[in-house]
N, C-alpha and C positions, 0 to 999 in steps of 0.2 A: 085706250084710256089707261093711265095710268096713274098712281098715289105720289102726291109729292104733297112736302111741310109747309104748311102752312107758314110763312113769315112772321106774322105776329104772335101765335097762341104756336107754334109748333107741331099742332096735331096734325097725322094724315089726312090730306083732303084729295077730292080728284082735280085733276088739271083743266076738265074743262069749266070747274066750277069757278060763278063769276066770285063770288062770294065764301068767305070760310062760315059754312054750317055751324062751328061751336065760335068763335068770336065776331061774326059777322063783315071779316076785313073784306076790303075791296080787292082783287086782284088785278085792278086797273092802276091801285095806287094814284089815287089823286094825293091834293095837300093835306087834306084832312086827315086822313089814313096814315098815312107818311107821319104827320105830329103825333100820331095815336100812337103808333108803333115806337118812335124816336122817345116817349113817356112811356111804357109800358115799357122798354129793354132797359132803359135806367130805371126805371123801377125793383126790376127783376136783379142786376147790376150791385144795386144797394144794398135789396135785401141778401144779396150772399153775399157780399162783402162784410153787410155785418154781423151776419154768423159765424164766418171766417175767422173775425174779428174777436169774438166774445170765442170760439174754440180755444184762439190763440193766446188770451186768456188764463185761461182753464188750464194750457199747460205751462205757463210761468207760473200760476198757484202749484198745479202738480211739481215743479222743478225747486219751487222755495219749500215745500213741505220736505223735501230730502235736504235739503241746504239745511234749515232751519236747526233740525236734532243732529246734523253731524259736526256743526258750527258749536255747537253746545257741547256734544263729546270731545271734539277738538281742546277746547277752553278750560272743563274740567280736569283733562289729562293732562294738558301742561301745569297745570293747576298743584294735581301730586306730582310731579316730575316725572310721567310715568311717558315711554315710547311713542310716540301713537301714529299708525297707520289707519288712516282715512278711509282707503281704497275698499277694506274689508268692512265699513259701516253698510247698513241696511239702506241708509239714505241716498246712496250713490245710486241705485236702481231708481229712484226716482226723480232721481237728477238727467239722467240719462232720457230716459222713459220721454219725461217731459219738455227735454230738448229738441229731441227726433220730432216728435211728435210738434212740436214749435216753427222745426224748420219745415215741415211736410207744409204745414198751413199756411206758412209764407210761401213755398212754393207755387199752392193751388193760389194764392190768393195773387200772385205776376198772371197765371196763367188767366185766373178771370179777367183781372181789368185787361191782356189781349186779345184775350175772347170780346170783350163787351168794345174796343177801341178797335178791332177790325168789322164790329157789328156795324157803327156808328157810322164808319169811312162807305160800307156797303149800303147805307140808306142814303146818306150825304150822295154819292153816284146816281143812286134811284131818283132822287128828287131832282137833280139835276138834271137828268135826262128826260123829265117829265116835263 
């Protein structure tokens, strides 16, 4: 006997069990099970996507908060006709900051919808062979 995940809900179950104990899925996979599941991964799908979503967000505010005062020192300095190098503003760290952080989130967020678009193709198979 051995522990394997449960399909729908992901928790350890045992293999000979007909039924997952914490979601109640059927290990037989009929159709109904099969629509439960196909709704419950898009569901899960969504909801990180759209945290994903509002993270990514959170760092274009974080990337215009460093734009915003060094746009402004910029403007002022040309303003006296004084030098001005950019590079050395406090703003640039959070320009940076919240770029990286920008691209990471786009990163995870390819990686989900592959994750949830090879989930899809593996229940589409399931069904089909049922």
């Amino acid at each position: 006997m051995s522990l394997i995940k449960c399909p729908s809900c992901g928790k350890q179950i045992s293999d000979k069990a007909k039924a997952c104990q914490y979601c109640s899925f059927s290990m037989h996979y009929d159709k109904e099970d099969l629509e439960r599941l196909k709704v419950m991964k898009y569901r899960n799908y969504r909801d990180k996507m759209y945290r994903l979503k509002m993270w990514s967000y959170t760092a274009i505010a974080l990337a215009l908060f460093g734009i915003v005062p060094m746009v402004w020192s910029y403007v002022e300095a040309i303003g006296y006709g004084f030098n001005v190098n950019i590079t050395n503003h406090w703003g640039v760290n959070f320009v940076v900051v919240g770029f990286f952080i920008y691209v990471i989130l786009r990163v995870m967020m390819v990686i989900t919808k592959r994750a949830y678009t090879k989930s899809r193709y593996r229940i589409a198979i399931k069904s089909a062979s049922s």
